[in-house]
C-alpha positions in Angstrom: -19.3 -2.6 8.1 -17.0 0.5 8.3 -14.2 1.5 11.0 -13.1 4.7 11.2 -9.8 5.1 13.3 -8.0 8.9 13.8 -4.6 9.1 14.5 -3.3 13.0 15.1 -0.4 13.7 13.9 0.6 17.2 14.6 -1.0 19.6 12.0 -2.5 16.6 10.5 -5.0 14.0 11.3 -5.1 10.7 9.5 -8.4 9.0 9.4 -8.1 5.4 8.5 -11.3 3.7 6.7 -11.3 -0.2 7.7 -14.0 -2.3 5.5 -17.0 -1.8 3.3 -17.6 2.4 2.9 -20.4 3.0 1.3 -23.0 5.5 1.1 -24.6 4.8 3.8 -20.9 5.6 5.6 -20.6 9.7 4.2 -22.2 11.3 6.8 -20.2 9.5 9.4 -17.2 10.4 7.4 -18.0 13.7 7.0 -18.7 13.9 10.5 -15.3 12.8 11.5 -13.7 14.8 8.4 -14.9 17.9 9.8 -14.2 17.4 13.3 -10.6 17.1 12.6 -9.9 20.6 10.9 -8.3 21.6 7.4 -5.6 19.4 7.0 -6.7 15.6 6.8 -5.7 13.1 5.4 -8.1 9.5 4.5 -5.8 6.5 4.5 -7.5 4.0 2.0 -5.1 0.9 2.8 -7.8 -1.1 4.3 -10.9 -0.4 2.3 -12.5 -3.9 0.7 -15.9 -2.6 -0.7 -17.1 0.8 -1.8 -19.7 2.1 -4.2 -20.1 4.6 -6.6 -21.2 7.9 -3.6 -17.9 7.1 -1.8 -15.5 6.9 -5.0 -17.7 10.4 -6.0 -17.3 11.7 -2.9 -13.5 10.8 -2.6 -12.9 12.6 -5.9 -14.3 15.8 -4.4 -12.2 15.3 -1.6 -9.3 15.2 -3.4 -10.0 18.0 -5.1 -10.7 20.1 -2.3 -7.4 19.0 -1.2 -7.9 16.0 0.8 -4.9 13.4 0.4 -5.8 10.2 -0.1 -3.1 8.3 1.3 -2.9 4.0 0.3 -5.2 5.1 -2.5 -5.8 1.5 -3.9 -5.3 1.0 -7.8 -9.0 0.0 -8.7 -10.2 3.0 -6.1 -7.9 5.6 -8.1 -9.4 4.2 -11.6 -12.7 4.4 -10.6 -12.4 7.9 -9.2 -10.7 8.9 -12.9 -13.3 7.1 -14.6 -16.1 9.3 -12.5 -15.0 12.9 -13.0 
């Protein structure tokens, strides 16, 4: 199960993933993404599962210029690993 909370902040919106995100989460993500504007920011603090589409998918988002914010380390080596 995945939580999405959004916290504005400004020019910014924060979007905090809670729990297991995985593939069947992106649209829902995206979804949210997308409603927020440019500038947002996924907060990764709280994530406990993923699989391979979300790690792919944050990758792109970062390099679209999406900060991932309380990346955590296995997340960030397993988004190095896939690009």
């Amino acid at each position: 199960m995945l939580k999405l909370e959004r916290n504005p902040d400004g020019e910014r919106t924060t979007i905090r993933l809670i729990g297991c995100a995985q593939s069947e989460h992106l649209g829902e993500i995206t979804n949210q993404m997308g409603s927020c504007g440019p500038n947002v920011t996924l907060d990764l603090e709280e994530v406990t599962v993923t699989d391979v589409h979300v790690i792919r998918f944050l990758g792109t988002c970062e390099k679209d210029g999406t900060e991932l914010l309380h990346c955590p380390s296995y997340i960030r080596e397993w988004i190095s690993r896939e690009q």
